[in-house]
C-alpha positions in Angstrom: -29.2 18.6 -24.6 -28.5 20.3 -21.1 -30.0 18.9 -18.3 -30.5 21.2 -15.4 -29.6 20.0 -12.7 -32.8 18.6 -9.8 -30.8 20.0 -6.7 -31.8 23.3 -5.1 -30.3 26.2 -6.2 -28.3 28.6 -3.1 -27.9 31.8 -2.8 -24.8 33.6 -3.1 -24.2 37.2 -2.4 -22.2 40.3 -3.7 -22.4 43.4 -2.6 -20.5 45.9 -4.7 -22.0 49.5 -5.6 -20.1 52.3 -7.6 -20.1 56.1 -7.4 -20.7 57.2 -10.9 -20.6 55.1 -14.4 -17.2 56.4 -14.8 -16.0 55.1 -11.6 -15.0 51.2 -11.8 -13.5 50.5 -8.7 -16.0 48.8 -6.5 -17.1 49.3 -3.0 -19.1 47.8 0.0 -22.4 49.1 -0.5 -25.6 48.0 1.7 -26.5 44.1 1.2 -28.9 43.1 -1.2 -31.0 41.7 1.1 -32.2 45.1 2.6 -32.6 46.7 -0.5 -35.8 46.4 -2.3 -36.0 45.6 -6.1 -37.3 48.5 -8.0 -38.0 47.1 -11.1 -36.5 44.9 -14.3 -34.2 46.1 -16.5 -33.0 43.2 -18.7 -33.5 39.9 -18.3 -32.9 36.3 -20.3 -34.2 32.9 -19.2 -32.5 31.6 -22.5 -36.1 30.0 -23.3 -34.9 29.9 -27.0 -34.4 27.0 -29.3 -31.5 25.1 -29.3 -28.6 26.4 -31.6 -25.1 27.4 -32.2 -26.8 31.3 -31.7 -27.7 32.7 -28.5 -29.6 35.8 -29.7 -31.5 37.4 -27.2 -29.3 40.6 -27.6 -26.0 38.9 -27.3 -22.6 39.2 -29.0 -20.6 36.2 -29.6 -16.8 35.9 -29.8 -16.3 32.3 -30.8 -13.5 30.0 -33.0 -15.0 27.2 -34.3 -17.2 24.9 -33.2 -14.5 24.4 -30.3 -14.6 27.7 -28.9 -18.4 28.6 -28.8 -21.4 29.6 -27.2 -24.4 28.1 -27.6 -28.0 27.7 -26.4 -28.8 24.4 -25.5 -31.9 23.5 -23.2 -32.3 26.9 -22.3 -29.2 27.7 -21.0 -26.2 29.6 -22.0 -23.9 26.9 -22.9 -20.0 27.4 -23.4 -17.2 24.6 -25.0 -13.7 25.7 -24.9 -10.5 24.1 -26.0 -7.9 26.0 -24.1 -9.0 29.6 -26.5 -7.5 33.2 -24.8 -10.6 34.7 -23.9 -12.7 33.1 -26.0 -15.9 31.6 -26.5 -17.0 35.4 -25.2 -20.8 36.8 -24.7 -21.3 40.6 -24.5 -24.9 41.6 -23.1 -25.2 45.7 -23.0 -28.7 47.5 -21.0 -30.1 50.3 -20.5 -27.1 52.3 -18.8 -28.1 53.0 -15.4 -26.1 56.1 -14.2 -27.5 56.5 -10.8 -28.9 54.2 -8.2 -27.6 50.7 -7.9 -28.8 47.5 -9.5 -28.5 44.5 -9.4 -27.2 41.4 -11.5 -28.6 37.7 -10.4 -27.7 34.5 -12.4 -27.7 30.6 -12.2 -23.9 29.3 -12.6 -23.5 25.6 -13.4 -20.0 24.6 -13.8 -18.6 21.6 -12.4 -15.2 20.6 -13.0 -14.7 16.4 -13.5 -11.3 16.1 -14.4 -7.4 17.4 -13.2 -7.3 20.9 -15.1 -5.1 23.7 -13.7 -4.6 26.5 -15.1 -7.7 27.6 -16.3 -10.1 31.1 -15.4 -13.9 31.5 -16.6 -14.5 35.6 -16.5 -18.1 36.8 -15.2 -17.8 40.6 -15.6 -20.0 44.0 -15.4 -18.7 46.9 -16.4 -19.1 50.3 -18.8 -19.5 49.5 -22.7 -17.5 52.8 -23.4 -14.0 51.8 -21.6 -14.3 48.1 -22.1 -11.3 47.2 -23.6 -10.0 43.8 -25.6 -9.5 41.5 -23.2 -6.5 39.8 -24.8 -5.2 43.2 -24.8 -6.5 44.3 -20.8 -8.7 41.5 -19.8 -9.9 44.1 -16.7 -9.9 47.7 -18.6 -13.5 49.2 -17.8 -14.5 46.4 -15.6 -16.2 47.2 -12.6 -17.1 43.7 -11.1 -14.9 41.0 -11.6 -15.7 37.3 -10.7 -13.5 34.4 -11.2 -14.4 30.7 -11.2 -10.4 29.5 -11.6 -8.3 26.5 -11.1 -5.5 25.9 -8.5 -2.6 27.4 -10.0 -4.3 30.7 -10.7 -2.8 33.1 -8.1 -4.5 33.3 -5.4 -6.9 30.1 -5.4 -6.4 27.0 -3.1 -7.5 24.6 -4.7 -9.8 23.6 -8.0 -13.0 25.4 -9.0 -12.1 28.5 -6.6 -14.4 31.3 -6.9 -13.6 34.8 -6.4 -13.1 38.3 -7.5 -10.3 40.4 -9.1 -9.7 43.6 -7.5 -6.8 46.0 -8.4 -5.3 43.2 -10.4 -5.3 41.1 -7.2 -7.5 38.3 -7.2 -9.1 36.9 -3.9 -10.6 33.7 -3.4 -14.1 33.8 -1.4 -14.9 29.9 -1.4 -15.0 26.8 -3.6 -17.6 25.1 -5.2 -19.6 24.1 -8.1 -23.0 23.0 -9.6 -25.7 25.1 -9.3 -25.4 28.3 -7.4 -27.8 31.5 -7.9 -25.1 34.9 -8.2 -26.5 38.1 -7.5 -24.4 41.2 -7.8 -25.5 45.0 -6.4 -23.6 47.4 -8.9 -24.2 50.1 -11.4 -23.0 49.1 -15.2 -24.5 48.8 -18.4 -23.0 45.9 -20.0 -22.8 42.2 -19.1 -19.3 40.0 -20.1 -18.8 36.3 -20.0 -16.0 34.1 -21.1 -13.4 32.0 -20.8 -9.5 31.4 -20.9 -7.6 28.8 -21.4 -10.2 25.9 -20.2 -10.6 22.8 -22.2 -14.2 22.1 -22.3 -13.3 18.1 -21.9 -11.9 18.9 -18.0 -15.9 20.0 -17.2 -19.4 19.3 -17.5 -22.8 21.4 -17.7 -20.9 24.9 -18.5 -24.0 27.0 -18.8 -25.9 30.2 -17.2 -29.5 30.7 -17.0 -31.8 32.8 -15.4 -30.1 36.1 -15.8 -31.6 39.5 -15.2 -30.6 42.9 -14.2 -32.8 44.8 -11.6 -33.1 48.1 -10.3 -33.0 48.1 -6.6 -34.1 51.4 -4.4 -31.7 53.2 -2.5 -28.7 55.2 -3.3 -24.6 54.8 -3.9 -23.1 55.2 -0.5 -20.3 57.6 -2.0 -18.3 57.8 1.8 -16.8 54.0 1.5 -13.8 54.7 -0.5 -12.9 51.8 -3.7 -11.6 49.2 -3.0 -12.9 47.1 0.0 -13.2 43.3 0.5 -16.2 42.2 -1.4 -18.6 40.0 1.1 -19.6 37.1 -0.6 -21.4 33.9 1.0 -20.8 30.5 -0.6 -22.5 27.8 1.4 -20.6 24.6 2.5 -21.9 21.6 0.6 -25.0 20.4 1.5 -26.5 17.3 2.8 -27.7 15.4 0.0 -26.3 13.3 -3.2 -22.5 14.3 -4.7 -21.3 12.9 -7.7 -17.1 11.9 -7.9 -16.3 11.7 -11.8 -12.8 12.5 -11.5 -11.3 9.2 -11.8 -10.1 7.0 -14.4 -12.4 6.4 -17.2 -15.2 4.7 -15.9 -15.0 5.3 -12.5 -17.5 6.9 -10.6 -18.7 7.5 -7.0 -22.1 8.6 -6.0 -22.0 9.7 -2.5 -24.6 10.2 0.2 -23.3 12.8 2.9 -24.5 14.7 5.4 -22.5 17.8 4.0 -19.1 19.4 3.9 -18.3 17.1 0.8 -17.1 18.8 -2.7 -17.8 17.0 -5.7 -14.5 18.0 -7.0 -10.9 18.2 -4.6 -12.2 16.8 -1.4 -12.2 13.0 -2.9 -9.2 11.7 -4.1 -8.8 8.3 -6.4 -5.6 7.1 -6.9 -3.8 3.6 -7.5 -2.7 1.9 -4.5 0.1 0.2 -6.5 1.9 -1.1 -3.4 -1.1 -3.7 -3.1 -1.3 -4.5 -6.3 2.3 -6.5 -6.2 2.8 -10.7 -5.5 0.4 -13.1 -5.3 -2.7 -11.4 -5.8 -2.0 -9.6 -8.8 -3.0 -13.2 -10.8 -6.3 -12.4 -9.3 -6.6 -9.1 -10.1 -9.4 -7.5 -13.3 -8.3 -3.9 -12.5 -6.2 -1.7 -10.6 -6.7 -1.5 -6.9 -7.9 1.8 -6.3 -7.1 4.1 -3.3 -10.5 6.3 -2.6 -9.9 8.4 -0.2 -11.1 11.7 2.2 -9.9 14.4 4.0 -9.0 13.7 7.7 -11.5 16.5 8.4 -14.3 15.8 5.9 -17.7 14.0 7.6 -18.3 10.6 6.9 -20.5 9.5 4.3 -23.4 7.4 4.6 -23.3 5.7 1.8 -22.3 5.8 -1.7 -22.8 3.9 -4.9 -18.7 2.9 -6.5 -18.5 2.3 -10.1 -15.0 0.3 -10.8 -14.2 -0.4 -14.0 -12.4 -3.7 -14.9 -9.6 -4.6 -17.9 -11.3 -7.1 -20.1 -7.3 -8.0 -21.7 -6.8 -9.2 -17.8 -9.6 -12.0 -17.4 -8.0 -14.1 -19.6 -10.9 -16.4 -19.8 -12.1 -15.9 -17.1 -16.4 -15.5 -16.8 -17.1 -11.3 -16.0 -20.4 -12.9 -13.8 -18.0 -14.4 -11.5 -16.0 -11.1 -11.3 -16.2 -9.5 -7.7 -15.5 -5.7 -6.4 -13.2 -6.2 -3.0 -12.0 -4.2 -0.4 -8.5 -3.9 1.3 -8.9 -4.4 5.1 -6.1 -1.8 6.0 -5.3 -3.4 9.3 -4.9 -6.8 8.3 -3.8 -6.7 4.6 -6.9 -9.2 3.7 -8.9 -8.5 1.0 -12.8 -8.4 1.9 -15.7 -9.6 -0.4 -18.1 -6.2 -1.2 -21.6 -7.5 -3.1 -23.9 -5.2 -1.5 -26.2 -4.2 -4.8 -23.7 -5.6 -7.2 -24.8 -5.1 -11.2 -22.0 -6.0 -13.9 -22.0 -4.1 -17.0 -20.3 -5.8 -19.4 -20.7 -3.5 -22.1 -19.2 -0.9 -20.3 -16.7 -3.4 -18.5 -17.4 -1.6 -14.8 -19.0 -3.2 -11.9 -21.4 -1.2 -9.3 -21.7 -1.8 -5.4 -23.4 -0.3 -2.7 -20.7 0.8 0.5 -20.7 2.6 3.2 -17.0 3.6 3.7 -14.2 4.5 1.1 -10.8 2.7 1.0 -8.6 0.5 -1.3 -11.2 -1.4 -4.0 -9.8 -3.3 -6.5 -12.3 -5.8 -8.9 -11.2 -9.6 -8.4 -11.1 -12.7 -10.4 -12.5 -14.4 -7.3 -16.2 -15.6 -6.8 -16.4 -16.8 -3.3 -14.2 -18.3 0.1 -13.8 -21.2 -2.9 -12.0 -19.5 -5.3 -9.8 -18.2 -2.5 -9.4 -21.7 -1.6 -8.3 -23.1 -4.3 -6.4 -19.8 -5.3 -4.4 -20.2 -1.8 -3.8 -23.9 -2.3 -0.8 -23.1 -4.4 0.1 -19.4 -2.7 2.2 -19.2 0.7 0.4 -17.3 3.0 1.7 -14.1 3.6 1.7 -11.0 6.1 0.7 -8.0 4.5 -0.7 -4.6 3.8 -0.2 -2.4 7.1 2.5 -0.1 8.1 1.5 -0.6 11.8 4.2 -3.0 13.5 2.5 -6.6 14.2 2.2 -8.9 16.5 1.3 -12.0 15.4 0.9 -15.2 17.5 1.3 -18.6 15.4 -2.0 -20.8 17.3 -1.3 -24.7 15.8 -3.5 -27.8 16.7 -1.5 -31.0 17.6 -4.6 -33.2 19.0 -4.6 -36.3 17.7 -7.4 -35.9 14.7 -4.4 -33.5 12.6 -2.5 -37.2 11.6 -5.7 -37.7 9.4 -6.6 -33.7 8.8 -3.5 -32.6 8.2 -1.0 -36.2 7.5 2.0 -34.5 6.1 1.9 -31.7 9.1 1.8 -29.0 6.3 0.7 -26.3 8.7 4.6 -26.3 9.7 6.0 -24.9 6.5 2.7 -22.7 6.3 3.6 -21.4 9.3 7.1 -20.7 8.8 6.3 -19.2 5.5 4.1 -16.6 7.5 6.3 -15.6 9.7 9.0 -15.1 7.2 6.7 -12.3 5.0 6.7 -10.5 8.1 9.1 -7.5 8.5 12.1 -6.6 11.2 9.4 -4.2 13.3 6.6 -7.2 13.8 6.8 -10.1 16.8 5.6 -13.5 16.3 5.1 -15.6 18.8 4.3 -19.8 18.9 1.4 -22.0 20.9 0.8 -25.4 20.0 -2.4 -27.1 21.4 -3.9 -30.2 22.0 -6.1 -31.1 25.3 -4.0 -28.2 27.0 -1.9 -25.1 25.7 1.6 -24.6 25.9 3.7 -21.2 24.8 6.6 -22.7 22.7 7.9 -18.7 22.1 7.0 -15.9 23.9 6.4 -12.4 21.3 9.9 -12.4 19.8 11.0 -9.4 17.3 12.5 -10.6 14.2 15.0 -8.2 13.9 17.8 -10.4 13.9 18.6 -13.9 11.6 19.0 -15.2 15.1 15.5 -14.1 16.5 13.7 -15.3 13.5 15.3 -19.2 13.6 14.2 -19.1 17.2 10.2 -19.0 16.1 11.3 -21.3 13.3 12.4 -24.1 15.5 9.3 -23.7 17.9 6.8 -23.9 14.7 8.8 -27.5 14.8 6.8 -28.1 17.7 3.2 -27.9 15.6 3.5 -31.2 13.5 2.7 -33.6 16.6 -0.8 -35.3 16.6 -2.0 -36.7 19.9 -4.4 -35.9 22.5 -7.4 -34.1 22.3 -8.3 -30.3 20.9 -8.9 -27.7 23.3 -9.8 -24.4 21.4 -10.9 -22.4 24.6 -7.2 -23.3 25.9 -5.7 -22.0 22.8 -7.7 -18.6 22.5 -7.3 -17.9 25.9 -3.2 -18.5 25.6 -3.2 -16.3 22.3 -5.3 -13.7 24.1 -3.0 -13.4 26.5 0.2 -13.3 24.7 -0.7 -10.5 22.6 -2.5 -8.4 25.4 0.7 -8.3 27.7 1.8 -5.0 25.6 -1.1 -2.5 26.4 -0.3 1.0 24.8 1.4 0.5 22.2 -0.2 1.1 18.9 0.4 -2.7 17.2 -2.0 -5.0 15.3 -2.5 -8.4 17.7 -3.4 -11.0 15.0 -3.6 -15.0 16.0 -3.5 -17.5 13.4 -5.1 -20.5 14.3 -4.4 -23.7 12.1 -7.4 -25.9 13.2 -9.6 -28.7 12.5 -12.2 -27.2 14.9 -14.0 -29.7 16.3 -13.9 -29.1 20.4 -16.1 -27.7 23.4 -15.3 -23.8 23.6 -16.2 -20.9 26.1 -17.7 -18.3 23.8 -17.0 -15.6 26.3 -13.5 -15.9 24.9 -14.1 -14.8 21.6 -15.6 -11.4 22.9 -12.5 -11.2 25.8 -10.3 -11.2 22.6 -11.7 -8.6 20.9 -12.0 -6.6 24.2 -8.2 -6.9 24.1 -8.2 -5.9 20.5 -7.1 -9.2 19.2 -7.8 -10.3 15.8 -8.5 -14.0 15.2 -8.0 -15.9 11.4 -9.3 -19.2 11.6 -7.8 -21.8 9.1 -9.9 -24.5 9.0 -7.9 -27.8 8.3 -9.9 -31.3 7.5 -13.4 -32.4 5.8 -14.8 -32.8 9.1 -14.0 -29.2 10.5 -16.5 -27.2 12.6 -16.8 -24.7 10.2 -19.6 -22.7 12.3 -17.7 -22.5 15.2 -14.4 -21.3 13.4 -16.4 -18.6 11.7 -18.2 -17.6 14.6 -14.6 -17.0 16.2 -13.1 -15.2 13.5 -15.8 -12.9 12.8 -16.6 -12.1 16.1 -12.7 -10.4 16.8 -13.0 -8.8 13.2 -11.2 -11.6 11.4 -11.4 -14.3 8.8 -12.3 -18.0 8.2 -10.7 -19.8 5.6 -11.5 -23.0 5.4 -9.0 -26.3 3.6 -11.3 -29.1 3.5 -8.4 -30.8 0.4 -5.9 -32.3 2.1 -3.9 -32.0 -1.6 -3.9 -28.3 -0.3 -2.6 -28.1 3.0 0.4 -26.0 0.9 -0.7 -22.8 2.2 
């Protein structure tokens, strides 16, 4: 069964009037809108039972039960598997020699996955010089529409709709889904089919409500054949747009304000160059890149469907599974629950978002499972193509010889700086009851430059004093704010156990200066409120160690 789709139909308009019967070149006529209907010819709301016969007054063409017509919740229903002009429906009236009338229709097409080459024909024309159309596709055709894919000449893009005029065809707009046609011409017979579309690629593929009206007025012979046909096809609408057109499984419902298409204005592709090192242990699926034009509006929300490989959980329990997203600016990968439901029949998970980017599903519950997944991973720079700046913030009070005994945040820190690549800085404060800059923002171009920061980081492993984290923010603030202008990513990392008096004012001075903060709580007894209140309030992280078995991050 068909269902019809809930969304409100709009109206589309073509205005195309002809001389005589014998004359099938069309011309501009008077729009329909100021002409008044004079009365029904022929119409069809399809209100038939379902079958593999239209009836009605209709001629099939049709190959099997892949290349047919149908009726099917009353509508005209089409499968194709790639036929020549076929499945075909022929519809002959009353021939109406004089006067203009006109053709209205409800088109619902939607195309859901990459097809190309593909045409669906919506013709009028004269029953006595309509020819085969696998012999001449356009011989007695007066009005020619075309709903085509992009490589058809002459179409931008996917589902492009338009008309063939003197064997040139002209694209008016694209779109899909419902859409009420209504065509001003004078004809007596009624064509649809298709050619070379695969019935798989799409979904709905049916007309309804058709009907041929006489409208008052007559044929204004002085416009010669042929002129541009006016057509209107509204921009999307506000309102709910379904993205199928992904992997298997994959689906986005999107709430927009409008200017969305459902089908070549969202992109899905893999985003393998995040899908590489570490994280890929952690990985249930590929990371998916969802992406809009730079033009389009932004959503308000949307539902994302990912599905998940069960052959990659090796064990591990789908409930704990989690969709994430990729934080573009600092490479981390960000927790998404909002609304979360696991199928596990259909191996997809559903979340609510708000925004699209990279989403990939997770073996990784919570900040514990990327604990203890870190404890044996090196932490690593990655994930934007933005030069960074990055300033290496280490405690050396006192409490680290107990937090922190074998001074692992050296090697950690080391290890940081050397994922990072020729075009990023680092720089290196250590921190204790004051701050000092043991490297300025050095570029690690050069063997030379990087074995500079390497021998400062040296510097982190002392433990005396006390902890002064408003003397370290302030110092990192300042070292990566002394470039204004240039378009970097300022990220501190700041290896802490967190307990200490702290100027709050700081945190929001940072992110004024567009600094990011990653906290990295070290120790049992760490102020883990404070550390997150820091890193979340420049846009970053915290990611608290409380095992001192896992300082080896």
């Amino acid at each position: 069964m068909i269902a019809k789709p809930s969304r409100l139909t709009v109206a589309a308009f073509v205005a195309l009037a002809l001389a005589t019967a014998s004359t099938v070149a069309p011309s501009v006529h008077v729009p329909p809108a100021a002409a008044a209907t004079a009365g029904a010819v022929w119409a069809d709301n399809f209100a038939r039972p379902s079958g593999g016969v239209v009836g009605g007054g209709w001629t099939e063409t049709d190959i099997g039960s892949n290349n047919q017509v149908r009726l099917d919740g009353s509508a005209m229903v089409f499968t194709s598997a790639d036929g020549a002009f076929v499945p075909r429906a022929t519809r002959t009236f009353t021939p109406q020699n004089s006067g203009v009338v006109a053709w209205s229709f409800v088109f619902n097409w939607r195309q859901t996955a990459p097809e190309n080459n593909y045409d669906l024909l919506m013709q009028l024309g004269d029953s006595t010089t309509l020819a085969d159309p696998a012999v001449n596709p356009t011989a007695g055709v007066a009005t020619d529409l075309r709903w085509a894919g992009s490589a058809v000449p002459g179409s931008t893009g996917q589902e492009s709709f338009g008309y063939v005029s003197n064997g040139t065809r002209t694209e008016i707009e694209r779109g899909n889904g419902e859409i009420t046609i209504r065509v001003v011409a004078d004809l007596d017979t009624v064509r649809i089919m298709t050619n070379g579309l695969n019935t798989i690629n799409f979904t709905n593929e049916s007309f309804d409500t058709m009907t041929i009206d006489r409208v008052g007025g007559a044929v204004d012979d002085s416009i010669p054949p042929p002129l541009p046909v006016p057509v209107v096809v509204p921009e999307p609408g506000a309102g709910q747009v379904v993205i199928d057109n992904g992997p298997p499984g994959f689906s986005a419902v999107i709430q927009s304000a409008g200017g969305i298409s459902a089908y070549g204005d969202v992109t899905v592709t893999p985003n393998r160059g995040v899908m590489g090192g570490a994280v890929a242990e952690r990985l249930a699926s590929p990371a998916f890149a969802i992406d809009l034009p730079a033009d389009a509006p932004p959503i308000t929300s949307a539902r994302l469907t990912l599905p998940y490989q069960a052959q990659l959980l090796g064990g591990y329990p789908e409930a704990d599974l989690r969709v994430h997203r990729l934080d573009e600016q600092s490479g981390l990968w960000v927790p998404v629950t909002a609304g979360q439901a696991i199928d596990t029949t259909a191996d997809t998970i559903s979340v609510d978002v708000t925004g699209f980017s990279t989403y990939a599903v997770l073996k990784v519950r919570d900040a514990a499972a990327w604990e203890d997944f870190f404890a044996g991973v090196p932490v690593q720079c990655v994930g934007t193509s933005v030069p960074v700046d990055a300033a290496m913030v280490i405690d050396t009070s006192g409490s680290m010889a107990s937090n922190d005994p074998q001074a692992q945040r050296v090697p950690a820190a080391k290890q940081f700086v050397a994922t990072m690549r020729d075009t990023d800085r680092a720089g290196v404060i250590t921190f204790d009851s004051s701050a000092v800059v043991r490297r300025s923002l050095t570029p690690l171009d050069s063997p030379a430059n990087r074995a500079l920061v390497d021998t400062a980081i040296n510097a982190g492993a002392g433990a005396v004093g006390g902890t002064n984290l408003s003397a370290a923010v302030s110092t990192a603030t300042t070292m990566l704010s002394g470039t204004p202008g240039q378009q970097r990513v300022r990220a501190a990392i700041l290896l802490t156990d967190g307990v200490s008096a702290y100027n709050t004012s700081l945190t929001a001075a940072a992110a004024a200066a567009g600094v990011t903060i990653y906290t990295i709580g070290l120790g049992a007894g760490v102020d883990a409120n404070l550390l997150t209140a820091i890193a979340q309030g420049t846009g970053g992280e915290y990611i608290p160690l409380t095992d001192p078995a896992r300082r080896g991050v």
